[in-house]
N, CA, C and O atoms as a CHARMM CRD file, in Angstrom:
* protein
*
  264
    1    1 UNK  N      3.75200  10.23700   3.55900 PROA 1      0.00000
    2    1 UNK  CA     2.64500   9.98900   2.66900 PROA 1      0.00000
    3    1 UNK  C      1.51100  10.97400   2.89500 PROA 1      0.00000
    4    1 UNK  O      1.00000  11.47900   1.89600 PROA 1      0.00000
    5    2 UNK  N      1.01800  11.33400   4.22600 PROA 2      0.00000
    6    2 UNK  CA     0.13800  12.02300   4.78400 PROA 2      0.00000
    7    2 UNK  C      0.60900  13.54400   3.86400 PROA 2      0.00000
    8    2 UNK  O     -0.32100  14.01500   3.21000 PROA 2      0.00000
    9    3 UNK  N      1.47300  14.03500   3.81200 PROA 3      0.00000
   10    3 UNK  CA     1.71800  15.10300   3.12900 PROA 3      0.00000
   11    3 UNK  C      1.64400  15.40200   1.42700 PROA 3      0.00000
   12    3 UNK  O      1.68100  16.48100   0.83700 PROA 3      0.00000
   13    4 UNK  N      1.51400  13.85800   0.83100 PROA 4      0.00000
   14    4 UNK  CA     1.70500  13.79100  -0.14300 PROA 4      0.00000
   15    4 UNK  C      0.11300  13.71300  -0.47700 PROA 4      0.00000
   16    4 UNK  O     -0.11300  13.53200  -1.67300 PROA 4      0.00000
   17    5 UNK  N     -0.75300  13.79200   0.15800 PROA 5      0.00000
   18    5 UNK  CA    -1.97000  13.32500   0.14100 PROA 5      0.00000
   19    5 UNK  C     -2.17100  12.19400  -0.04600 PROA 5      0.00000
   20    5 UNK  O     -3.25200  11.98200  -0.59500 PROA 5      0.00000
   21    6 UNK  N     -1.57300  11.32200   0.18000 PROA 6      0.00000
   22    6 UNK  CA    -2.07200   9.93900   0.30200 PROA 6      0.00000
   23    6 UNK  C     -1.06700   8.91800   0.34800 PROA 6      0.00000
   24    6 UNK  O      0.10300   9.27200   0.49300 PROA 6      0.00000
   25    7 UNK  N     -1.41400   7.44400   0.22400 PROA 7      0.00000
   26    7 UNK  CA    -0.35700   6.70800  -0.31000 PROA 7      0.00000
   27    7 UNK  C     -0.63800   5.17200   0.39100 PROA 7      0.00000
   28    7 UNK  O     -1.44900   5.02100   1.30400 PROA 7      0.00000
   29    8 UNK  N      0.16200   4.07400  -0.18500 PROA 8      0.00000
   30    8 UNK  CA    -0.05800   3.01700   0.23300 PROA 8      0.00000
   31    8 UNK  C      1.12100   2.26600   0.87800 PROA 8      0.00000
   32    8 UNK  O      2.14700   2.02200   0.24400 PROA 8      0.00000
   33    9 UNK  N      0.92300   1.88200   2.25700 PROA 9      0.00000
   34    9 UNK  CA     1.73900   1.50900   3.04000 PROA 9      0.00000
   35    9 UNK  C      1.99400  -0.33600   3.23300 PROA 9      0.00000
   36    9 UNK  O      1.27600  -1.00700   3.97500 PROA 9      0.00000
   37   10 UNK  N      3.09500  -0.89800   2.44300 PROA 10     0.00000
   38   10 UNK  CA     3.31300  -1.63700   2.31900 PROA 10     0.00000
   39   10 UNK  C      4.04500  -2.76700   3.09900 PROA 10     0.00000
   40   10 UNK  O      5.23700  -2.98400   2.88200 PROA 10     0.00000
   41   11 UNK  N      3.18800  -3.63200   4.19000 PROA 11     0.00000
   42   11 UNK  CA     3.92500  -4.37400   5.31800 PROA 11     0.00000
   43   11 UNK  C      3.83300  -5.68400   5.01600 PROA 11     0.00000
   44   11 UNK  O      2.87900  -5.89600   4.26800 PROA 11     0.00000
   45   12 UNK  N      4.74200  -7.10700   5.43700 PROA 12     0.00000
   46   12 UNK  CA     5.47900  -7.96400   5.20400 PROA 12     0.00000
   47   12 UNK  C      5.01200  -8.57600   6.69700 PROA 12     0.00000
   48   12 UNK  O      5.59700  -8.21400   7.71800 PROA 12     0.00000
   49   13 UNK  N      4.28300  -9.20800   6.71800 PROA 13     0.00000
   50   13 UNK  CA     3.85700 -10.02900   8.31900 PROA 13     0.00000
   51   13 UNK  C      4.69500 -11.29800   8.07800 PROA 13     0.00000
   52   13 UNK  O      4.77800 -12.13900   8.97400 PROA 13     0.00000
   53   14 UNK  N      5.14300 -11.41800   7.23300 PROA 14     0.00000
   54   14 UNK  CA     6.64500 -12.75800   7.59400 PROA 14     0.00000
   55   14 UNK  C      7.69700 -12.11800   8.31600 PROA 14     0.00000
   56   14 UNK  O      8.70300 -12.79000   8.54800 PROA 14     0.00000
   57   15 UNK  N      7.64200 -10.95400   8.70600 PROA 15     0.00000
   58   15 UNK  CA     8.65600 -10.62400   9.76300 PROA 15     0.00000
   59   15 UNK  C      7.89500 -10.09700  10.74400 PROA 15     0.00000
   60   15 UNK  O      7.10500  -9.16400  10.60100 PROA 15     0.00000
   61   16 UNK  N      8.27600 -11.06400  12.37600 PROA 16     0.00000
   62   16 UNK  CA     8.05200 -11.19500  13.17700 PROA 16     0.00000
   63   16 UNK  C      8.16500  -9.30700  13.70700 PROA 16     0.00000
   64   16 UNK  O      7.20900  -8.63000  14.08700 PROA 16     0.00000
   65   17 UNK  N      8.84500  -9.08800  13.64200 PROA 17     0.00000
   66   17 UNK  CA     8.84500  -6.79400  14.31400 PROA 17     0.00000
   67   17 UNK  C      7.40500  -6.85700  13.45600 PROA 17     0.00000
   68   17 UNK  O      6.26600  -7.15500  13.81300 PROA 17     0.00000
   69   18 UNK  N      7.76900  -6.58700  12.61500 PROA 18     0.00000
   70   18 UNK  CA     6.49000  -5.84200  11.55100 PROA 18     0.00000
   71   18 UNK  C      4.98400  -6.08400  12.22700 PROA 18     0.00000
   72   18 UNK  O      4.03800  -5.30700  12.35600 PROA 18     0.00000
   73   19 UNK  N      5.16400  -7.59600  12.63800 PROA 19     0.00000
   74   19 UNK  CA     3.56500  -8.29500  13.31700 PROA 19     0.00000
   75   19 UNK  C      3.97500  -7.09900  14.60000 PROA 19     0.00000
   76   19 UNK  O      3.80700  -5.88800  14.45800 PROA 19     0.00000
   77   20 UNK  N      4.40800  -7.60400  15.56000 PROA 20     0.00000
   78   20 UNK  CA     4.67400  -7.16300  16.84600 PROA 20     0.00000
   79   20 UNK  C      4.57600  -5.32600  16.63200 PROA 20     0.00000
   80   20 UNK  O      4.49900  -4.62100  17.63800 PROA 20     0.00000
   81   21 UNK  N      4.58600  -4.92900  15.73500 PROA 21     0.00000
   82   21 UNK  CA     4.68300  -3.27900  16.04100 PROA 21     0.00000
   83   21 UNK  C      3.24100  -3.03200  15.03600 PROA 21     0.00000
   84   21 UNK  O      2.94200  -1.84100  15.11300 PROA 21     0.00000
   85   22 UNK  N      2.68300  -3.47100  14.51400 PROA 22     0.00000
   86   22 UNK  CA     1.85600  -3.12500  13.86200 PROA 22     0.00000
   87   22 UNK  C      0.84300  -2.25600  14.24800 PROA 22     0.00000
   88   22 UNK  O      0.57100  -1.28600  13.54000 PROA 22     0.00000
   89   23 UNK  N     -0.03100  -2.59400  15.78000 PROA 23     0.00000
   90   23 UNK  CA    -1.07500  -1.95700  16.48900 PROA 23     0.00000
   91   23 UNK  C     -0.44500  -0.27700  16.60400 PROA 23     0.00000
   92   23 UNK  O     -1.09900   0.75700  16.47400 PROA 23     0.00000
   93   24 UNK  N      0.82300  -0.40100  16.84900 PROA 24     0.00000
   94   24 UNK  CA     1.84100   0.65100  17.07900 PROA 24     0.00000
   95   24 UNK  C      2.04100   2.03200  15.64500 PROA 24     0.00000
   96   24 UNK  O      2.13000   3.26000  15.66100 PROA 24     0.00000
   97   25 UNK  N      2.04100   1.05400  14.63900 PROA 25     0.00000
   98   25 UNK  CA     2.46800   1.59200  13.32100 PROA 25     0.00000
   99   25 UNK  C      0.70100   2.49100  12.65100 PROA 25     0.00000
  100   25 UNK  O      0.44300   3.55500  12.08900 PROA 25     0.00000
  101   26 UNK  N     -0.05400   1.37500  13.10900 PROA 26     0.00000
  102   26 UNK  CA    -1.76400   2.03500  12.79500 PROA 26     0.00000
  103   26 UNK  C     -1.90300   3.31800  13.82400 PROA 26     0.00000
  104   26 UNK  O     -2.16600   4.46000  13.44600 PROA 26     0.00000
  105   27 UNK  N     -1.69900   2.95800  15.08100 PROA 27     0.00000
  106   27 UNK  CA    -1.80400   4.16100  15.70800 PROA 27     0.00000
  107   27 UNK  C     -1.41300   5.45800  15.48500 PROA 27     0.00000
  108   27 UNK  O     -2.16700   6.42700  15.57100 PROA 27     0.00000
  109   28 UNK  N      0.10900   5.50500  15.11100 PROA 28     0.00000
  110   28 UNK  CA     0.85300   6.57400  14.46200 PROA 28     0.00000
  111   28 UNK  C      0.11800   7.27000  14.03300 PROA 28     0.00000
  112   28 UNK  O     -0.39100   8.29700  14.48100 PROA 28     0.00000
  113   29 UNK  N     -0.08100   6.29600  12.32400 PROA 29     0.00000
  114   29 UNK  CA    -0.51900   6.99800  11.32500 PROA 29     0.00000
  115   29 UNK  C     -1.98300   7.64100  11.87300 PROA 29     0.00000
  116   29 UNK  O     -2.24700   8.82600  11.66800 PROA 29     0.00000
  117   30 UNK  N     -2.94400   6.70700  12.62000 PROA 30     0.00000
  118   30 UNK  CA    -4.07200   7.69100  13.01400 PROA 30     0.00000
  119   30 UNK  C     -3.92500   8.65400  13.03600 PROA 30     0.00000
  120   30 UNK  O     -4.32600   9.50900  12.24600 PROA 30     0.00000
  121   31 UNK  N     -3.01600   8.80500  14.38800 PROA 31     0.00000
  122   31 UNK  CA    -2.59400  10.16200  14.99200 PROA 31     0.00000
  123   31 UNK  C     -1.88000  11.03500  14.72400 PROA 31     0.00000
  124   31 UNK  O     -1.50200  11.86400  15.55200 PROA 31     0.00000
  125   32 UNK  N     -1.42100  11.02400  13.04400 PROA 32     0.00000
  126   32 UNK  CA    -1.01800  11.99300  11.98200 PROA 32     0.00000
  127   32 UNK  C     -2.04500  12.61300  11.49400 PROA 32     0.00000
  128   32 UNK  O     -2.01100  13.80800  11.19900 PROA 32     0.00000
  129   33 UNK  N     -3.34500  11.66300  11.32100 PROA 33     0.00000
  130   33 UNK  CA    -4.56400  11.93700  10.54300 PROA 33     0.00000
  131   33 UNK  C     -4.68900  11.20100   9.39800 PROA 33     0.00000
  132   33 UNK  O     -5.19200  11.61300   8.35200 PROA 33     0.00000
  133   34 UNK  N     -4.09900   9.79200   9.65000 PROA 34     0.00000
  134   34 UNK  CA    -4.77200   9.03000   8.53900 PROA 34     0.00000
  135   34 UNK  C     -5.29100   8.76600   8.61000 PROA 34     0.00000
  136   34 UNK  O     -5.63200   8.64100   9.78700 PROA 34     0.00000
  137   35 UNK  N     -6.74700   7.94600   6.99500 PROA 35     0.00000
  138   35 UNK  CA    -7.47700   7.07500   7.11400 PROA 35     0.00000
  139   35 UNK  C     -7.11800   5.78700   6.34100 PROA 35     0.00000
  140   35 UNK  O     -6.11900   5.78100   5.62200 PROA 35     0.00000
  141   36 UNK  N     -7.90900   4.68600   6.46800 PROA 36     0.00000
  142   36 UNK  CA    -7.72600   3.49600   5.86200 PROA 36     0.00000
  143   36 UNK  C     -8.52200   3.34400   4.69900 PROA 36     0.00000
  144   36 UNK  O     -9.37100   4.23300   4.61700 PROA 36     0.00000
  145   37 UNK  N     -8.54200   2.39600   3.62800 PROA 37     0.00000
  146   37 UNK  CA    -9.37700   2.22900   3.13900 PROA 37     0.00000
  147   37 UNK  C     -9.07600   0.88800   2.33900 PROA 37     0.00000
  148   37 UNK  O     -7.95000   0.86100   1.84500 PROA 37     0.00000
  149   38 UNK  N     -9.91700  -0.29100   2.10800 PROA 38     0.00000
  150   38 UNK  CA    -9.65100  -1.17100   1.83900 PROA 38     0.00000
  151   38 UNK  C     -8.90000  -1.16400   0.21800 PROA 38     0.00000
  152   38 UNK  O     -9.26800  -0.29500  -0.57300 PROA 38     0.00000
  153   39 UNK  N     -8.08000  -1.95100  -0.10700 PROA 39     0.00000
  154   39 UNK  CA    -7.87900  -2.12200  -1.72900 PROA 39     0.00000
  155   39 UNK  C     -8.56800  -2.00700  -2.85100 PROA 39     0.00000
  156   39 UNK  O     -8.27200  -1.28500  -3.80300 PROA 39     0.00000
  157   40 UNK  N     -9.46100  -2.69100  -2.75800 PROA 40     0.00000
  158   40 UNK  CA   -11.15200  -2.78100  -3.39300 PROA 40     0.00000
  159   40 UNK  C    -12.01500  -1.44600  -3.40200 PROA 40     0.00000
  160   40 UNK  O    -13.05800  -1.52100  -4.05200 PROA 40     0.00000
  161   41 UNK  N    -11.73700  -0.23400  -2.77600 PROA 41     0.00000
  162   41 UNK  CA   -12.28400   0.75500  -2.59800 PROA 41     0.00000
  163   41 UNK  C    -12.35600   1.24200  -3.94200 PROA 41     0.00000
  164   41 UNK  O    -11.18200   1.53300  -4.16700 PROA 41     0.00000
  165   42 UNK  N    -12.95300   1.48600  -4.88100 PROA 42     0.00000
  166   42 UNK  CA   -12.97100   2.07100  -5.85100 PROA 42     0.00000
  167   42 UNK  C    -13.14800   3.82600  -6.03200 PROA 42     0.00000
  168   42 UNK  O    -12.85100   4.45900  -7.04400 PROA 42     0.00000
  169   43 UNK  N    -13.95900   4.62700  -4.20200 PROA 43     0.00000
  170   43 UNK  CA   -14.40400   5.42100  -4.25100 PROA 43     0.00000
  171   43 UNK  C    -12.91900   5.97400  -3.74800 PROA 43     0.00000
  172   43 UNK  O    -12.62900   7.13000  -4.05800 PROA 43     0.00000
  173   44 UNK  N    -11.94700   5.16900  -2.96600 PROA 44     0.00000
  174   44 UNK  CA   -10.64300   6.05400  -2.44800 PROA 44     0.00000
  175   44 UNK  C     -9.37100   5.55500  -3.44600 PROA 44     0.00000
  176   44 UNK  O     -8.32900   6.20000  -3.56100 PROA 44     0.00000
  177   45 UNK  N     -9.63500   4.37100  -4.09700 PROA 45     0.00000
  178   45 UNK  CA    -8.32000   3.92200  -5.04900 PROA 45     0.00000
  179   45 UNK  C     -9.05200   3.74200  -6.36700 PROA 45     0.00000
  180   45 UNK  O     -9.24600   2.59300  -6.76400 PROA 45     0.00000
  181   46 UNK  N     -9.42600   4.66000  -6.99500 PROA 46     0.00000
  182   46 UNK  CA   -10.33600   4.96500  -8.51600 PROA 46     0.00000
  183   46 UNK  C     -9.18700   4.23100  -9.37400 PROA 46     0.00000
  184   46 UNK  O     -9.62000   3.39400 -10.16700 PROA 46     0.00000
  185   47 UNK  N     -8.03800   4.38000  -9.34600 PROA 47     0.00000
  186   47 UNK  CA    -7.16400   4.11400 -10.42100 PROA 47     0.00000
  187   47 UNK  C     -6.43100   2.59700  -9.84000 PROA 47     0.00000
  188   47 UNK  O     -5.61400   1.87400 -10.41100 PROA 47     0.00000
  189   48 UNK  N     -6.90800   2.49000  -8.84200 PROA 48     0.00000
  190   48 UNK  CA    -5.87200   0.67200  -8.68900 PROA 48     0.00000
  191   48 UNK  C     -6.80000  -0.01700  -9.45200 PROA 48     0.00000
  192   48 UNK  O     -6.34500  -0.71400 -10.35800 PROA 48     0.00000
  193   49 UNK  N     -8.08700   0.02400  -9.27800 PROA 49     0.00000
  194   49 UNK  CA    -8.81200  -1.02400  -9.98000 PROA 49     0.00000
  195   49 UNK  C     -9.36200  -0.94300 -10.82200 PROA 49     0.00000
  196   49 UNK  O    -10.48300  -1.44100 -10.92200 PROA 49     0.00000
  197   50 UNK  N     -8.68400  -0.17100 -11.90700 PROA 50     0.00000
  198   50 UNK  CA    -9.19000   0.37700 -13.15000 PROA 50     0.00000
  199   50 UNK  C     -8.61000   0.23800 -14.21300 PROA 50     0.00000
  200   50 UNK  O     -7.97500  -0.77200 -13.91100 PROA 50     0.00000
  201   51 UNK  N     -8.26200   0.49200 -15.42700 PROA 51     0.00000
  202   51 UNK  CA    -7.47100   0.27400 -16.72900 PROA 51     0.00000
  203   51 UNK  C     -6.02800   0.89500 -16.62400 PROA 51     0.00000
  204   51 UNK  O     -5.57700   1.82100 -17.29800 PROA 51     0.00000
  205   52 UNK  N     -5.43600   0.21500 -15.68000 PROA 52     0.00000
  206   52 UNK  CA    -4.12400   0.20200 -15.26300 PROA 52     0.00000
  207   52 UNK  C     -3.37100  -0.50900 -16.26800 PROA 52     0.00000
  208   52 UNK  O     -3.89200  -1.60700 -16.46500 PROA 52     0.00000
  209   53 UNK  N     -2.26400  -0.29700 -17.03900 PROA 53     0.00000
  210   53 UNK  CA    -1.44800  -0.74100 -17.92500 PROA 53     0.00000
  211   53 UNK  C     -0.23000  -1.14700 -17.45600 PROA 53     0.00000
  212   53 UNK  O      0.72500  -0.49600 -17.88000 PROA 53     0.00000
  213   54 UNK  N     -0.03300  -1.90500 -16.81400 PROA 54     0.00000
  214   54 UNK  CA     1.33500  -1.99700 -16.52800 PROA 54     0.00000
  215   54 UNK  C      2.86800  -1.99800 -18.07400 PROA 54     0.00000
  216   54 UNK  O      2.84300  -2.18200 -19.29100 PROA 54     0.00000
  217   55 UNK  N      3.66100  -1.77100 -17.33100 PROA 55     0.00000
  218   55 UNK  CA     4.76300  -2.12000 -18.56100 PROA 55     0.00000
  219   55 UNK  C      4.97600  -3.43600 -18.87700 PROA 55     0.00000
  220   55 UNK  O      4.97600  -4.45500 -18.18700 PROA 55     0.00000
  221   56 UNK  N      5.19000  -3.19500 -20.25600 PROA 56     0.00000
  222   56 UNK  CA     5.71600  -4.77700 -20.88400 PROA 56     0.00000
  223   56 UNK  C      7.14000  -5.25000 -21.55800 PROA 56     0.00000
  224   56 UNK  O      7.43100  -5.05600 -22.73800 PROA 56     0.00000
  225   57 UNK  N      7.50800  -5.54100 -21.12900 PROA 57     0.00000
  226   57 UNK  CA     8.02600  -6.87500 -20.09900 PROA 57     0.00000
  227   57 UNK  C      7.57900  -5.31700 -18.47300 PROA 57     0.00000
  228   57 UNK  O      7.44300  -4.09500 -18.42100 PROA 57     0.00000
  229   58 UNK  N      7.52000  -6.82700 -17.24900 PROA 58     0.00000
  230   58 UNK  CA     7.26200  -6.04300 -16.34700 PROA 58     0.00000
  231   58 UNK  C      8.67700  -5.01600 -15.64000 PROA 58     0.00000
  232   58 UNK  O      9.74000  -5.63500 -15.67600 PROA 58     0.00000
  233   59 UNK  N      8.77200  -3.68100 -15.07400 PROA 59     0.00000
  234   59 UNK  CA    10.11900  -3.42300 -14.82800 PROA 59     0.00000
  235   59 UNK  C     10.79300  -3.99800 -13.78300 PROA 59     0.00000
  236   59 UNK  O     11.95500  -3.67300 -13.54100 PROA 59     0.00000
  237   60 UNK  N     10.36800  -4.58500 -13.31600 PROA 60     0.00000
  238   60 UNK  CA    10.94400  -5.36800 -12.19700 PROA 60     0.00000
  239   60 UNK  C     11.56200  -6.52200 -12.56700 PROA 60     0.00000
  240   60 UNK  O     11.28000  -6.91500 -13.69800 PROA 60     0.00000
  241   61 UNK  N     12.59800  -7.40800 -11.70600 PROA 61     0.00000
  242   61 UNK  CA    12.79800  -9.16100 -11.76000 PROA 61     0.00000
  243   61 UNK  C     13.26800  -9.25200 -13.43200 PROA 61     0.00000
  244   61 UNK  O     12.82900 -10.25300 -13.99700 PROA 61     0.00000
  245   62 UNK  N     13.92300  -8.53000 -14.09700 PROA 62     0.00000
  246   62 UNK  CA    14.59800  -8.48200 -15.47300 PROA 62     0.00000
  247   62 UNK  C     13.30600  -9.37400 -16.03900 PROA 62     0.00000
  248   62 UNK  O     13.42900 -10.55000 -16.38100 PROA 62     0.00000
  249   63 UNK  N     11.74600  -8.46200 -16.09600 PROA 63     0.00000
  250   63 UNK  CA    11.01300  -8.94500 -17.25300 PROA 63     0.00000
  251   63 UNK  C     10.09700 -10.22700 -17.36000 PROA 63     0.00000
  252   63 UNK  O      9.17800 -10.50700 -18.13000 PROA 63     0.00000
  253   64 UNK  N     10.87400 -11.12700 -15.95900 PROA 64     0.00000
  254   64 UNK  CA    10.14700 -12.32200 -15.66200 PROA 64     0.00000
  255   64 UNK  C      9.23200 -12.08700 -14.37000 PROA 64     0.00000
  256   64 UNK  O      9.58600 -11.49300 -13.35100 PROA 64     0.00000
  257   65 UNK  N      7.83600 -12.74100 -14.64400 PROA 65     0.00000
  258   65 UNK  CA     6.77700 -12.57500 -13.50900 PROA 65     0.00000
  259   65 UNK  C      6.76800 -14.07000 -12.69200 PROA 65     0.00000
  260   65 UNK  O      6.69800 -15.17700 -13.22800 PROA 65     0.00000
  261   66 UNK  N      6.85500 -13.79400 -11.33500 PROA 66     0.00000
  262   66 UNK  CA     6.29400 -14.89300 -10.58000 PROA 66     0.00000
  263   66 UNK  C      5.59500 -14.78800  -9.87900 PROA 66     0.00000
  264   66 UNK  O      5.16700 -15.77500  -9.28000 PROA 66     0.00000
């Protein structure tokens, strides 16, 4: 991601590794040269919280949302 200039790293704390390596997984990426930035950031994620269109029907789950 770091090469790609950016990106969002997507973790699952219902699995017990994922919790347990996490401090591990932040460190990494520090020490690649990442930064964090909350979801809500509008100044680092301009386009998540903005006039985002998703597709209709959604492409995922054949079209049905849960």
């Amino acid at each position: 991601m770091l090469a790609e200039g950016g990106g969002i790293a997507l973790m699952h704390d219902i699995h017990q590794n994922t919790v347990d390596e996490f401090p591990a997984i932040i460190a990494a990426f520090r020490a690649a040269g990442a930064t964090f930035a909350s979801l809500e950031d509008a100044l680092y994620l301009p386009d998540l919280n903005s006039n985002m269109n998703p597709p209709s029907p959604p492409a995922c789950c054949n079209g049905e949302i849960h």
